[in-house]
PAZALO-17633 format. One record per residue (C-alpha): residue in one letter; x, y, z. Coordinates in steps of 0.05 Angstrom, whole numbers, padded with zeros to 5 digits. Layout:
+------+--------+--------+--------+
: code :     px :     py :     pz :
+------+--------+--------+--------+
:    A :      X :      Y :      Z :
...
+------+--------+--------+--------+
This chain:
+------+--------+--------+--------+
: code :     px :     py :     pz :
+------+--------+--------+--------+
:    X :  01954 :  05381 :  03283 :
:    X :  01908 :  05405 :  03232 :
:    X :  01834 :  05415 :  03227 :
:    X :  01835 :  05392 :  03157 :
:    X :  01832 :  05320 :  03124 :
:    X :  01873 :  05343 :  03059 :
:    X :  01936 :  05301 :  03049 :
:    X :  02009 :  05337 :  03047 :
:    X :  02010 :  05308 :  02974 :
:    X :  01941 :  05344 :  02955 :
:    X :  01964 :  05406 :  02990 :
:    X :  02024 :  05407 :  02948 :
:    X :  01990 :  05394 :  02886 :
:    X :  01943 :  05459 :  02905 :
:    X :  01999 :  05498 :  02919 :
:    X :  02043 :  05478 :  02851 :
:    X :  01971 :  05500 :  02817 :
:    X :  01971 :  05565 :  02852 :
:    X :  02046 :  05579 :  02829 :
:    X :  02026 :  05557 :  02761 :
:    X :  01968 :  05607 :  02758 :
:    X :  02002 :  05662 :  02780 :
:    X :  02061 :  05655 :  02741 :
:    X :  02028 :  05649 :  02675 :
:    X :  01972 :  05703 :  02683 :
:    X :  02022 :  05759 :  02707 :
:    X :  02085 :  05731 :  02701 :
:    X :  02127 :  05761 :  02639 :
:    X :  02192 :  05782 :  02613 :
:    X :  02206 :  05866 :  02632 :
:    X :  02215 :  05894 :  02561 :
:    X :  02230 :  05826 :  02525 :
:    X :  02289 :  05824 :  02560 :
:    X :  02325 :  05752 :  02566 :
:    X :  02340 :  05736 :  02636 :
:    X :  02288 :  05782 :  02672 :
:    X :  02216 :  05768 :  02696 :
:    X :  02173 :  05812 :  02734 :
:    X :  02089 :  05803 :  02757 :
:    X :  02049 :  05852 :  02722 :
:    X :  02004 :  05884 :  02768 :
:    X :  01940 :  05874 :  02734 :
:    X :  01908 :  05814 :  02700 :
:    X :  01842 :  05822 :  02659 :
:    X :  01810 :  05766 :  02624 :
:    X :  01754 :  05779 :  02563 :
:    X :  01683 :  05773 :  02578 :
:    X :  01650 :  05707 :  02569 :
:    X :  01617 :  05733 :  02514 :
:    X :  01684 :  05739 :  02477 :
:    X :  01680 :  05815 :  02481 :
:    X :  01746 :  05848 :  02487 :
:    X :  01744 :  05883 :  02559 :
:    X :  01754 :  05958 :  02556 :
:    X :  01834 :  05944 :  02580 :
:    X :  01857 :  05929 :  02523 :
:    X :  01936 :  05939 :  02543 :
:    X :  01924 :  05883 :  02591 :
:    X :  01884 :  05829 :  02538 :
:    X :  01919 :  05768 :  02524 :
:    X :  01965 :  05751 :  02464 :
:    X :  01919 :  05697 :  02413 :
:    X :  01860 :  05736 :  02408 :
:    X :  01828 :  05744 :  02337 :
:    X :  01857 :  05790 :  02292 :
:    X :  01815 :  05860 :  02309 :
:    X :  01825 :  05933 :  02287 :
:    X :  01894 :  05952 :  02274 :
:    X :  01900 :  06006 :  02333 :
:    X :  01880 :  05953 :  02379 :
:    X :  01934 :  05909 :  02350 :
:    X :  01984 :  05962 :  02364 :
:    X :  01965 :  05974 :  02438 :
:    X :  01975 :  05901 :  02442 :
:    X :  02037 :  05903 :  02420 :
:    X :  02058 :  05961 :  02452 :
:    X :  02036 :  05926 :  02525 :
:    X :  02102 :  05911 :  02547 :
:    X :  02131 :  05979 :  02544 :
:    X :  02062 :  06004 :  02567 :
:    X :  02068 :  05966 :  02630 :
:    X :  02116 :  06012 :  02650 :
:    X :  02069 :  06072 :  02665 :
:    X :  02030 :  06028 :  02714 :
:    X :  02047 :  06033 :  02782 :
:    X :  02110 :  06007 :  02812 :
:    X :  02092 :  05961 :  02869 :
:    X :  02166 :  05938 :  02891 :
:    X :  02148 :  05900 :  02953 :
:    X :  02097 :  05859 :  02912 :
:    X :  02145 :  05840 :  02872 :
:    X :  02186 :  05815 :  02935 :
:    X :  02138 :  05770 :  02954 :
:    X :  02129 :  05747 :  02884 :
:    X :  02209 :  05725 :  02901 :
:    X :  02184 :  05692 :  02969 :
:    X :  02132 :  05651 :  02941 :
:    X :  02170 :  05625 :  02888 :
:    X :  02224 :  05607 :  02939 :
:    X :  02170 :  05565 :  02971 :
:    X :  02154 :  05537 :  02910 :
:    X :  02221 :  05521 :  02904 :
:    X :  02230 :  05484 :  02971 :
:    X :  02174 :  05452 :  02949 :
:    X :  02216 :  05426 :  02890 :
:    X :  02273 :  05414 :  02933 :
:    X :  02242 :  05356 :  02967 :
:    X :  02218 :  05325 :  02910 :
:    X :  02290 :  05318 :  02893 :
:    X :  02306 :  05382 :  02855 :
:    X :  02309 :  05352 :  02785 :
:    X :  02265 :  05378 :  02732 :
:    X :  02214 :  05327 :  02737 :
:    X :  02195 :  05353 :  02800 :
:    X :  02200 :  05427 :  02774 :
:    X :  02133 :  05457 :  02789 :
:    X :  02114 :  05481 :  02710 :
:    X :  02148 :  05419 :  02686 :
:    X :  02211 :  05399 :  02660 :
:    X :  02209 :  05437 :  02602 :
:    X :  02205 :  05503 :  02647 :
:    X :  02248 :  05541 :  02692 :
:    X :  02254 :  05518 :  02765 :
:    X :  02224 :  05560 :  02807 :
:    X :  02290 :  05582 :  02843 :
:    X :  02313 :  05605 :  02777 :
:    X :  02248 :  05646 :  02761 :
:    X :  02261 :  05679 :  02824 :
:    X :  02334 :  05696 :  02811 :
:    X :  02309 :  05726 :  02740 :
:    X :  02254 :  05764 :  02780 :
:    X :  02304 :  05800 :  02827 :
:    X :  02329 :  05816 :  02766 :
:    X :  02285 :  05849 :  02735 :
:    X :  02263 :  05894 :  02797 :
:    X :  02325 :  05920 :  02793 :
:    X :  02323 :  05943 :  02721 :
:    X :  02250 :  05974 :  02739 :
:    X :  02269 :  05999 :  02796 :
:    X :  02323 :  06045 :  02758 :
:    X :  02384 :  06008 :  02773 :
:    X :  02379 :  05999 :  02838 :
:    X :  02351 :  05958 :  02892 :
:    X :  02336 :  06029 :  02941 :
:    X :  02271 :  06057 :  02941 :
:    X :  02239 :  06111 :  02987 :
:    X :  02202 :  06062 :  03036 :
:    X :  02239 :  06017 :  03087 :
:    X :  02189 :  05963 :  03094 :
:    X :  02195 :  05947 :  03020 :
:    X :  02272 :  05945 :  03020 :
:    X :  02259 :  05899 :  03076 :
:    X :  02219 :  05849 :  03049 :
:    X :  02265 :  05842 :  02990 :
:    X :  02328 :  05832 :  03038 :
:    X :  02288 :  05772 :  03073 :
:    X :  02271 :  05745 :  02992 :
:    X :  02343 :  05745 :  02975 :
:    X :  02363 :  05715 :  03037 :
:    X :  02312 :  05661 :  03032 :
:    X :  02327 :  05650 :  02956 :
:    X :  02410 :  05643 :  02977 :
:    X :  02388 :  05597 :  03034 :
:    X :  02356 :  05547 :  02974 :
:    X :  02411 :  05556 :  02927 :
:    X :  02459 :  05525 :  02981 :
:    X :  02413 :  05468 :  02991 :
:    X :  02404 :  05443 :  02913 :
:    X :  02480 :  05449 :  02919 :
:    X :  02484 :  05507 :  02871 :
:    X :  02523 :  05575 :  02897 :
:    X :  02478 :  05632 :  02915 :
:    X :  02495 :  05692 :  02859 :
:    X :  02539 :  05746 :  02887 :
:    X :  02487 :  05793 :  02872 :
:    X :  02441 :  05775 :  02932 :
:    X :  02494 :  05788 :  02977 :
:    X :  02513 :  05849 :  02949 :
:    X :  02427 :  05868 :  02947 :
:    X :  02429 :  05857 :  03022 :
:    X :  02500 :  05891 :  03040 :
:    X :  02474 :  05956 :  03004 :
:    X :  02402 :  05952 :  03038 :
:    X :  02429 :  05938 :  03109 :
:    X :  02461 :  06010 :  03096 :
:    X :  02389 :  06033 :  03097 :
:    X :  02360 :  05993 :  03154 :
:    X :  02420 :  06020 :  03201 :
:    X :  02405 :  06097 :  03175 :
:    X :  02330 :  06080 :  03192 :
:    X :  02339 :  06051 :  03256 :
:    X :  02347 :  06114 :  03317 :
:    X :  02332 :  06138 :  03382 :
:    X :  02280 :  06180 :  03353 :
:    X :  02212 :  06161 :  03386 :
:    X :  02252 :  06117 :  03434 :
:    X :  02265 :  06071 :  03380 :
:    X :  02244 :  06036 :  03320 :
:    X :  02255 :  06041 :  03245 :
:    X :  02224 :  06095 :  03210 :
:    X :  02174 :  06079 :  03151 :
:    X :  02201 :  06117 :  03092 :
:    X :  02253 :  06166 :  03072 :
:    X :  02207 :  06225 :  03098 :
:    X :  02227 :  06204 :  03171 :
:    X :  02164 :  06223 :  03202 :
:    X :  02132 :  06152 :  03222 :
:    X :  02151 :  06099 :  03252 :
:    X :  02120 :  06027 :  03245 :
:    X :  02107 :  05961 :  03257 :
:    X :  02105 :  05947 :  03174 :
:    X :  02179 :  05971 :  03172 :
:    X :  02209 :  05957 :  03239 :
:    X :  02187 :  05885 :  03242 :
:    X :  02214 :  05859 :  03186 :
:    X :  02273 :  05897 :  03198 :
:    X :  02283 :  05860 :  03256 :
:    X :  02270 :  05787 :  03220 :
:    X :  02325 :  05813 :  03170 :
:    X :  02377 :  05827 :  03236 :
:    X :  02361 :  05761 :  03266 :
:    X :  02367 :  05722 :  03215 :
:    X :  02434 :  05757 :  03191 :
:    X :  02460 :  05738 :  03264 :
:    X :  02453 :  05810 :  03292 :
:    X :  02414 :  05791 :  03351 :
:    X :  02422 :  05846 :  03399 :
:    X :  02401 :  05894 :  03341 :
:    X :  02336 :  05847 :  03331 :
:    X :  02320 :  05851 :  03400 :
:    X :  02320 :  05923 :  03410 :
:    X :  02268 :  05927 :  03361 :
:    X :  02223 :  05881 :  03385 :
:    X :  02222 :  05911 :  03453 :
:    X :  02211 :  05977 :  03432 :
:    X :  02163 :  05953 :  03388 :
:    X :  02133 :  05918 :  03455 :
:    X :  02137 :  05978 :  03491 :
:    X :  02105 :  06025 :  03444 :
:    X :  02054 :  05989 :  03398 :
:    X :  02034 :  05927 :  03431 :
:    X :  01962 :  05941 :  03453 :
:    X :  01953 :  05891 :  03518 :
:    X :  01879 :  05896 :  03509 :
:    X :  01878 :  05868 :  03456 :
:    X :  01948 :  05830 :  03455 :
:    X :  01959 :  05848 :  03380 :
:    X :  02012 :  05903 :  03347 :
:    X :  01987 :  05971 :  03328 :
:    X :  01997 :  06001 :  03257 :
:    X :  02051 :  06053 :  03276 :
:    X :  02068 :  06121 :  03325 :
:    X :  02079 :  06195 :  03301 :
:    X :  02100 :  06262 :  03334 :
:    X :  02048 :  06320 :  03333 :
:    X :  02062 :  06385 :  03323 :
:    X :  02064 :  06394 :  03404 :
:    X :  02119 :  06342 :  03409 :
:    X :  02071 :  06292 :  03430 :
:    X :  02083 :  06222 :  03409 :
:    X :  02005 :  06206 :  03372 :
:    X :  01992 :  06121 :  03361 :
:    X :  01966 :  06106 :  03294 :
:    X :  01918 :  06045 :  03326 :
:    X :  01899 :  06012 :  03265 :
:    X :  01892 :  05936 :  03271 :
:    X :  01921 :  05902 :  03208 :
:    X :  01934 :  05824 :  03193 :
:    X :  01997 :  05849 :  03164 :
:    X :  02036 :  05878 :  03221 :
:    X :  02028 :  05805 :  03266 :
:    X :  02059 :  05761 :  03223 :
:    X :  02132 :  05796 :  03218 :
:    X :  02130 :  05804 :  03292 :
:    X :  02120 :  05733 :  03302 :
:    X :  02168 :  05712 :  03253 :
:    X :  02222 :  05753 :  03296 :
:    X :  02195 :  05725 :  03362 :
:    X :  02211 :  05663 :  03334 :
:    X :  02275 :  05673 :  03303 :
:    X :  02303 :  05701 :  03362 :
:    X :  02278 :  05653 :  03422 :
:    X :  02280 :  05666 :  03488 :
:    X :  02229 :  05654 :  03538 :
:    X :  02195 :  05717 :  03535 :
:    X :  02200 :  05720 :  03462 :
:    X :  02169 :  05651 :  03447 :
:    X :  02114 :  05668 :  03511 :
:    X :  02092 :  05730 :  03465 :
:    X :  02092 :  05690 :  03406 :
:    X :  02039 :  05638 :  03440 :
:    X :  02001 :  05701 :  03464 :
:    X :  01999 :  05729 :  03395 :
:    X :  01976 :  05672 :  03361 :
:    X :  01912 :  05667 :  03409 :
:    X :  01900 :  05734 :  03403 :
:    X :  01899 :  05727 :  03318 :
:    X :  01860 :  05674 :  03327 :
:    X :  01801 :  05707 :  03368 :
:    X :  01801 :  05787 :  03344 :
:    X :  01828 :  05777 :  03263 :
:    X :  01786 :  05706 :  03239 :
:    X :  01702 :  05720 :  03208 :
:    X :  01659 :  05664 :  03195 :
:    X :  01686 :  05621 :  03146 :
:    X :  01616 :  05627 :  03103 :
:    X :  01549 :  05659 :  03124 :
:    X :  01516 :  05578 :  03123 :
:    X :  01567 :  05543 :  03162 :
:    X :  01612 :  05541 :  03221 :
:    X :  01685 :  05547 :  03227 :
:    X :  01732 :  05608 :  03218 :
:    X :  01782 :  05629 :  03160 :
:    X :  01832 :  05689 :  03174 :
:    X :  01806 :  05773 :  03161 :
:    X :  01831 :  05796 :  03092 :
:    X :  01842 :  05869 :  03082 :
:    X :  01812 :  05873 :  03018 :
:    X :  01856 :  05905 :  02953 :
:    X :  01914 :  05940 :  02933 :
:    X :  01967 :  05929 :  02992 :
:    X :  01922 :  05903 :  03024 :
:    X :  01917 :  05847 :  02976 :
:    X :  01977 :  05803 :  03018 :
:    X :  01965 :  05817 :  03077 :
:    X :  01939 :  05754 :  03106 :
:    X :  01981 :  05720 :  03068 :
:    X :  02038 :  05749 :  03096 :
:    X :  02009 :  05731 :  03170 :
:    X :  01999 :  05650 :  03141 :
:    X :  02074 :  05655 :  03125 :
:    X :  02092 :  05661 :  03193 :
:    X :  02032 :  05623 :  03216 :
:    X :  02072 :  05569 :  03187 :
:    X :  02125 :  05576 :  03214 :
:    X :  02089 :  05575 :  03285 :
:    X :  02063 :  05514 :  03275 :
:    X :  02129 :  05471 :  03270 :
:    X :  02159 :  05507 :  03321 :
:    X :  02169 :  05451 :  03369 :
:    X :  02187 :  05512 :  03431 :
:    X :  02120 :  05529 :  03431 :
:    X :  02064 :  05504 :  03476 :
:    X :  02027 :  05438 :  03431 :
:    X :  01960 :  05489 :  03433 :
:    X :  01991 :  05538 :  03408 :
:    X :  02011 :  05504 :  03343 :
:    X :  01947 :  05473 :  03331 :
:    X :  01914 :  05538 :  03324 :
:    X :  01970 :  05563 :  03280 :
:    X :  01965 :  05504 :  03232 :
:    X :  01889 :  05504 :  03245 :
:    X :  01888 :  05577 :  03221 :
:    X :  01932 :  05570 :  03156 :
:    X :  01898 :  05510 :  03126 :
:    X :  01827 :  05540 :  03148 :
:    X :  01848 :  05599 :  03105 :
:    X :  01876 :  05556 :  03043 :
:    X :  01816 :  05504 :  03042 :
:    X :  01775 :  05570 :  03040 :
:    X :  01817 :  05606 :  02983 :
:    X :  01821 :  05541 :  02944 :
:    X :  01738 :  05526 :  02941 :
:    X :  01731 :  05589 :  02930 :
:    X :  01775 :  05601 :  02858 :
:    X :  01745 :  05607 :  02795 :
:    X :  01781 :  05571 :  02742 :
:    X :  01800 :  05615 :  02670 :
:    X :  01740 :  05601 :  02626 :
:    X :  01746 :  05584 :  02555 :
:    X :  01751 :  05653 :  02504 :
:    X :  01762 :  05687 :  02571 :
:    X :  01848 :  05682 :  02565 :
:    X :  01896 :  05653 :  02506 :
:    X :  01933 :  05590 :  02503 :
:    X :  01966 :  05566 :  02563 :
:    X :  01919 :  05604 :  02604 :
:    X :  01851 :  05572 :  02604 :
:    X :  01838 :  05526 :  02659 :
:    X :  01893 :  05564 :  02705 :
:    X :  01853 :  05591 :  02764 :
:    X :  01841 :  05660 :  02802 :
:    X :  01827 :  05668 :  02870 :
:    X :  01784 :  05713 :  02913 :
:    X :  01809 :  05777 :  02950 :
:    X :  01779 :  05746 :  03015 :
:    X :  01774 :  05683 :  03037 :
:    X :  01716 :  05678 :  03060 :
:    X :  01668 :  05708 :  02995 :
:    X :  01684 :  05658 :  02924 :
:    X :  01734 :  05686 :  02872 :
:    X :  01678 :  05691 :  02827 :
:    X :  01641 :  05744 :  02865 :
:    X :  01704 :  05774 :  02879 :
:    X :  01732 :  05769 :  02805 :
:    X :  01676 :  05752 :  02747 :
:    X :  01704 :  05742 :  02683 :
:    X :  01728 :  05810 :  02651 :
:    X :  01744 :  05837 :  02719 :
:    X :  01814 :  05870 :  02736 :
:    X :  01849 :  05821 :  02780 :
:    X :  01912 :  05847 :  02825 :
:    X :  01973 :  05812 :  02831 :
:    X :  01977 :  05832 :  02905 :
:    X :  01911 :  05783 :  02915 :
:    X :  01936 :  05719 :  02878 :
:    X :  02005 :  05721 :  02917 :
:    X :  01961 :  05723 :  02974 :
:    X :  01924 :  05666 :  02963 :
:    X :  01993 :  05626 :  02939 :
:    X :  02018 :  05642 :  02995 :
:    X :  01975 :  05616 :  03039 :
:    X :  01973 :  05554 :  03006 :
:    X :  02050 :  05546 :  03005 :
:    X :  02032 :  05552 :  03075 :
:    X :  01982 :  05490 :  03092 :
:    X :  02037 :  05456 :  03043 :
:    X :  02098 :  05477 :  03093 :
:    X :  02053 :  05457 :  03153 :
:    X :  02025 :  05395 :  03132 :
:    X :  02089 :  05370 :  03107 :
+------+--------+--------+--------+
């Protein structure tokens, strides 16, 4: 089913080396706090040379002993963390990927020797438990934020991460429930009849999208509210599904005149969620768009896979938020490709597509060099923004590395993992 050669065993060792990388260069406790853990959304290595880089909030702890007020800003990192930006959805994928680490685990029996950091560490459905944690203490208490999409993507984490609890036999925490209770609240409020439909983007209530009312409608199908689901996938049909090109466009807006304007942006991002909701809901027409949709992603969003040879690797949308967005679409991808109610075509070019994209991510890292990071960090590995361009063109040593980009690149290999399994 796959264009690649790479055994399921390989692609699982790839992706436990891609959670292991991640975890150690951003992961950390929020304030020192026992029981929390949050991704810190940059990562910046010293210079080859040995140089401190000019971020010196972000250098690593084991560094030789330099002026004092360098020490100080060291120590002081933690707290000044806090004045960098606040990228909540982010950290919700941080919470999906380390679900599919976890899953990951699961089938290797769920004991600690198959734990993906080793025995010694947490388990990767506990990391995630202590991360949802911790976005709530950052996030001032509370799991609402101004932007629907991002509430969304949390509600599918902590639905996934319940899901896995069940099946290691251990209870889901009431928490979760009560994280997805309170943010349903918001989904219904964001869900009306204005613009025929749809869920509106953010608390302003002036845009409606595909980034929001997708994932929305993943969340209702998979909580069993079907009809709910389906109403946003037609309107979403109706309104932003651009046959000429057979992909979703970014979003829709009134004008001053009344007039409802598209916003026809093009983005990785908004197919996957769709496709995940085609899926989840079924239906004829559902899983005939989903087939559709997958062709379509395969000819209009893949580049050359590298300028000397042939072959294809998924568009990436370069930094920032941008930084998961293919990822994101691989998730779903995924999912595609072991969906048994879709045509045998169609899933080749799904699976074809994700493990294109992770053999390119995974050539392409450049491993921690030695003076560049402190113990327990050399030899981990970052990986490129795109797929398609090396990580260390992308990300030489002493360069500022986002959090959003590695996520994307573990997810994509949890991905090949899933669909080579």
């Amino acid at each position: 089913m796959t264009s690649s050669s790479t055994s399921p065993t390989t692609w699982q060792d790839r992706a436990n080396h891609a959670a292991r990388s991640v975890t150690a260069l951003f992961g950390r406790k929020l304030l020192f706090l026992p029981g929390t853990h949050l991704g810190a959304v940059l990562w910046q290595g010293r210079h080859a040379a040995g140089q401190p880089t000019p971020s010196t909030p972000e250098q690593e702890p084991g560094t030789q002993p330099g002026p004092r007020w360098r020490a100080a800003l060291r120590r002081m990192r933690p707290a000044a963390s806090l004045a960098l930006p606040w990228h909540y959805w982010w950290q919700a994928h941080y919470v999906d990927c380390l679900v599919d680490t976890g899953r990951r685990e699961l089938g290797g029996g769920a004991t600690p020797a198959a734990r993906f950091n080793g025995p010694g560490r947490p388990s990767a459905g506990h990391l995630a438990s202590r991360l949802v944690t911790g976005i709530r203490l950052r996030n001032a208490l509370t799991f609402v934020n101004s932007y629907y999409d991002d509430m969304a993507w949390l509600a599918l984490a902590t639905l996934r991460l319940d899901s896995l609890a069940e099946e290691t036999r251990r209870p889901g925490r009431r928490r979760n429930a009560v994280v997805r209770a309170s943010l349903a609240l918001q989904f219904d409020a964001a869900c009306t009849d204005d613009l025929g439909g749809g869920t509106f983007w953010s608390k302003k209530r002036d845009f409606k999208n595909t980034p929001a009312t997708a994932p929305v409608a993943l969340f209702y199908a998979r909580t069993g509210q079907h009809a709910k689901a389906q109403a946003l996938l037609d309107w979403l049909d109706a309104t932003l599904f651009d046959a000429d090109q057979a992909l979703y466009l970014d979003g829709a807006r009134l004008n001053p005149a009344g007039e409802v304007v598209l916003e026809r942006a093009v983005y990785t991002y908004n197919q996957g969620p769709v496709l995940g909701a085609l899926l989840e809901l079924g239906g004829e027409a559902n899983l005939a768009r989903a087939a559709v949709l997958v062709d379509a992603v395969q000819r209009l969003l893949t580049v050359p896979a590298d300028s000397s040879g042939p072959g294809s690797v998924l568009r990436c949308e370069g930094t920032g938020d941008g930084g998961l967005f293919t990822g994101i679409l691989c998730r779903y991808l995924a999912l595609a490709a072991a969906d048994r109610r879709l045509p045998d075509a169609t899933r080749a070019t799904a699976a074809r597509l994700v493990t294109d994209t992770a053999d390119a991510f995974w050539s392409g890292r450049r491993p921690v060099g030695p003076g560049e990071a402190g113990a327990g960090r050399e030899g981990k590995s970052i990986f490129s923004l795109h797929a398609a361009q090396p990580a260390a063109a992308a990300y030489p040593p002493g360069a500022a590395v986002e959090l959003s980009t590695q996520l994307q690149a573990w997810m994509t290999l949890e991905a090949a993992a899933a669909v080579t399994a």
